[in-house]
C-alpha positions in Angstrom: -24.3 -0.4 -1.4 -20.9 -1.6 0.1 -17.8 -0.2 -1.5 -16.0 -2.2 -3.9 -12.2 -2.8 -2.9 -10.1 -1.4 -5.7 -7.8 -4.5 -6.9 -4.1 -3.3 -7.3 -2.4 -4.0 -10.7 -1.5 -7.9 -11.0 2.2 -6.6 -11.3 2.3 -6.4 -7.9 1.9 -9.9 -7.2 5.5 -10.5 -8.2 6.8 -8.4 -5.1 5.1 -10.4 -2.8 6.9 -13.8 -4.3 9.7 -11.5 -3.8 9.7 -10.4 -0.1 11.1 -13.0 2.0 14.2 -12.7 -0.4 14.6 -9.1 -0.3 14.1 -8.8 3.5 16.6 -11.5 4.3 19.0 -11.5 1.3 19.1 -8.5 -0.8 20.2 -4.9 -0.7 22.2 -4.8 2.3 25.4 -3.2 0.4 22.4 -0.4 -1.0 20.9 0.3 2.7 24.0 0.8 3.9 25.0 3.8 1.8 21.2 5.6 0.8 21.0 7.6 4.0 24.2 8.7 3.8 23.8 9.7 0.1 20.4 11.4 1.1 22.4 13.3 3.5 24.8 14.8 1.0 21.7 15.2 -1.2 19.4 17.3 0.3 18.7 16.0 3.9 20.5 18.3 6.2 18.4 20.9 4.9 15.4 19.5 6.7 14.7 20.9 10.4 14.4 18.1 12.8 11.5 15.9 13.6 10.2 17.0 9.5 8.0 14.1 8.0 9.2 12.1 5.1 7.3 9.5 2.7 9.6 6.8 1.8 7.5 6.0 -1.8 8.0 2.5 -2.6 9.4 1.9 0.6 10.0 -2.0 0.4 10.8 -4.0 3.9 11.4 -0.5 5.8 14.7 -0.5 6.4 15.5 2.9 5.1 12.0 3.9 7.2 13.8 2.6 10.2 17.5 4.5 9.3 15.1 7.8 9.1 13.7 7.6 12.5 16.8 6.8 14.3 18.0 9.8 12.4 14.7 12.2 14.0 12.9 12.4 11.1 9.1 11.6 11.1 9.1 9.0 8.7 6.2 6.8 6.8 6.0 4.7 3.8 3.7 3.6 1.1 4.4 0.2 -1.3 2.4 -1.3 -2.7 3.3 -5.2 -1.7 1.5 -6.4 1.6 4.2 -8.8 2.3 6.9 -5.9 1.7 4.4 -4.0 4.4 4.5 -6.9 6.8 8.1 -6.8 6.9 8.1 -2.9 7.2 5.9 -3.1 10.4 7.5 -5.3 11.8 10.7 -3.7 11.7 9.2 -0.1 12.6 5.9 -0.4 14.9 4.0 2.4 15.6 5.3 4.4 12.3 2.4 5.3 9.3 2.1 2.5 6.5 0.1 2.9 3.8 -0.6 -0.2 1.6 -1.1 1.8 -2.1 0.0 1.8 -5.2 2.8 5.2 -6.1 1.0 5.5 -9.4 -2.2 6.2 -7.6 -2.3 7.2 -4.4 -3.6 10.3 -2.5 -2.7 10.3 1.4 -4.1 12.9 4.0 -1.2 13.5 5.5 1.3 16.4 4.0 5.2 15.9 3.7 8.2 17.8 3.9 9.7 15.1 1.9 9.4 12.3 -0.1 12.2 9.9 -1.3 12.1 6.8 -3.9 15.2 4.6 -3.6 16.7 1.6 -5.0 15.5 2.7 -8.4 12.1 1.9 -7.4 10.6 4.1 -10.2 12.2 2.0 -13.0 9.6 -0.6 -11.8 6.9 1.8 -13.7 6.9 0.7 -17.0 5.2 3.8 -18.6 6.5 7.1 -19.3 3.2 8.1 -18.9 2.5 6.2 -15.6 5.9 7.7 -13.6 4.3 11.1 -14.7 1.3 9.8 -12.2 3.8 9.2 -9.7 5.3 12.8 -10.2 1.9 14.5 -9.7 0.9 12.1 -6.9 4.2 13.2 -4.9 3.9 17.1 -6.2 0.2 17.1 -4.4 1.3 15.4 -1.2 4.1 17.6 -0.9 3.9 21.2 1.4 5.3 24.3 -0.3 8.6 24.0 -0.5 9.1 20.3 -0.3 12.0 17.9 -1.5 11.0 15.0 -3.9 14.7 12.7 -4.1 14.8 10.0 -5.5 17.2 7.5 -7.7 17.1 5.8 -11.1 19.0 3.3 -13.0 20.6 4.8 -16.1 21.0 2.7 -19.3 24.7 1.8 -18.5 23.3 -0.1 -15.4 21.4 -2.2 -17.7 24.1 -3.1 -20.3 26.9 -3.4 -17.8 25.3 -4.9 -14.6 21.8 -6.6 -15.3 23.0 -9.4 -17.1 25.6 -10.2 -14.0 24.0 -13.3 -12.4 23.7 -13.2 -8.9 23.1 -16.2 -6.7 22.9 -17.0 -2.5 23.4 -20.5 -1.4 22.4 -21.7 2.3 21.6 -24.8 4.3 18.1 -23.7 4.0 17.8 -21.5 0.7 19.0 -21.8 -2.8 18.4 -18.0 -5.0 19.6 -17.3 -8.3 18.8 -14.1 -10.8 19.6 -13.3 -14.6 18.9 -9.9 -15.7 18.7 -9.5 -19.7 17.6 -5.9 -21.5 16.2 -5.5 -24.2 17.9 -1.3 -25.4 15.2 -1.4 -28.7 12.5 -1.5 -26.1 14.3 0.1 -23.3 13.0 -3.0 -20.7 15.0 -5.2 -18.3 13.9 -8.3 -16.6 15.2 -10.2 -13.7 13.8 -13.7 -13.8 14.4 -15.4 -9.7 14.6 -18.8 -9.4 14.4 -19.5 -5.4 14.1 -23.1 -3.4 13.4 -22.7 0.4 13.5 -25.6 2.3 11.0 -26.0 5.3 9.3 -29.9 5.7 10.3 -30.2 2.3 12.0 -27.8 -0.3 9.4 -25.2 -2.2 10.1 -23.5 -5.3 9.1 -20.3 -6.3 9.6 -18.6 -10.3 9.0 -15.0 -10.6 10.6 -11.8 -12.6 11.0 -8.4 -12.4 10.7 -6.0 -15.1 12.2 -2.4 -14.9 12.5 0.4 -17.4 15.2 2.9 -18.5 13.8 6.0 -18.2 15.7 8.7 -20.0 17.4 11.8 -18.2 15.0 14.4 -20.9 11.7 12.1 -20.2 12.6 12.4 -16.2 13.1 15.9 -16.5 10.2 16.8 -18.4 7.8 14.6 -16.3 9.0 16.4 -13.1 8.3 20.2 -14.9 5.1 19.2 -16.0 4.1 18.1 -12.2 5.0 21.5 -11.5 8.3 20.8 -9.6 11.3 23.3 -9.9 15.2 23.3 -9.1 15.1 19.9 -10.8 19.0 18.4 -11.2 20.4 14.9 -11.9 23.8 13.9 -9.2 25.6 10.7 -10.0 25.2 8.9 -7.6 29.2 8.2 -7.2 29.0 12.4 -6.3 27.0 11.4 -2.8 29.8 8.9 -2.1 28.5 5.7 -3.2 30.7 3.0 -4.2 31.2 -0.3 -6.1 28.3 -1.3 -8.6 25.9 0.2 -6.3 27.3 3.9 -8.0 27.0 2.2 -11.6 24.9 3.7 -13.6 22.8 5.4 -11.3 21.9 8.8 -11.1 19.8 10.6 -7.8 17.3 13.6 -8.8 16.1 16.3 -6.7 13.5 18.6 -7.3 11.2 20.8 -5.0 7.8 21.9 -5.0 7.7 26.0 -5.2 6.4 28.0 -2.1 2.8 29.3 -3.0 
């Protein structure tokens, strides 16, 4: 009997709608100052030529910043049109189409980073401590986990900023709103691209604030140790990129 495919959650979808835009318009300012805040983090401590998962890893551009750094670097996201950007950008490097609350590679890292407050993307408390033991088990002794969350000040100060991009061939806008009863924020993305004619294309993205103590205690129980929380304005970042935004470490012991 053949092997069913296993679908990934429908959630996903929206991240495909979301691609072209994020390749080609968005982030820029954030890729400019994640490896250098990596650095200050916990990167030198690697040896060169060490292999790092970049979980959630979008278009690849932090992917391609790691290899021009020496660092074996691969990615997992769970997007294929995020993916097609990401091979594009870095042939020839490991890219795993997979979803961070359930996946299970071969390979073993001495790293793995999430940035751009990926994680607030899982919506359960109980689905990011997936992610934690997903990352704990793919780890080798001694391994870094990084990675960089959105505190609830992001959310009441920043999210409901709109932000628009105007071109001769594209028209973007966003509006964030949050919800603090819930703890959920949602970026609804209105985008026209013109080709023959103009398309239009509706989608939104939903994160979740996910509280320091939760974070904390969801890392412990994957078994990870020397957990700490750095603002992110600590590793140099600046503008509303440091907002409300905080980078953990943690490592897995040595057996």
């Amino acid at each position: 009997m053949a092997k069913r495919k296993r679908l990934l959650p429908a959630r996903n979808r929206e991240y495909d709608r979301f691609a072209w835009l994020y390749a080609h318009h968005w982030g820029s300012d954030f890729h400019a100052e994640a490896l250098p805040a990596l650095r200050r983090l916990f990167l030198d401590r690697l040896t060169p030529q060490s292999s790092v998962l970049d979980l959630c890893c979008g278009d690849g551009r932090l992917i391609h910043q790691l290899i021009q750094a020496g660092y074996r670097a691969a990615g997992l996201d769970s997007s294929e049109k995020m993916l097609a950007y990401a091979r594009r950008r870095n042939p020839g490097a490991k890219l795993i189409l997979g979803d961070a609350r359930d996946f299970h590679p071969r390979m073993r890292f001495d790293a793995v980073i999430s940035t751009f407050d990926s994680l607030n993307h899982i919506l359960r408390q109980d689905e990011l401590r997936s992610v934690f033991r997903n990352v704990h088990a793919c780890l080798k002794p001694g391994g870094y986990f990084a990675f960089d969350l959105n505190r609830e000040e992001a959310y009441l100060n920043l999210w409901t900023i709109p932000w628009f991009k105007v071109t001769d061939t594209m028209v973007a806008v966003a509006q964030g709103s949050y919800d603090p009863e819930i703890g959920i924020a949602i970026c609804e993305i209105a985008q026209l691209r013109r080709g023959s004619a103009w398309k239009r294309s509706d989608f939104a993205l939903t994160q979740r604030f996910h509280p320091t103590r939760e974070v904390i205690e969801g890392l412990k129980a994957a078994g990870f140790t020397a957990i700490r929380e750095t603002d992110a304005r600590t590793l140099g970042m600046t503008g509303s990129l440091r907002a409300g935004r905080s980078f953990y470490l943690a490592r897995k012991a040595f057996k």
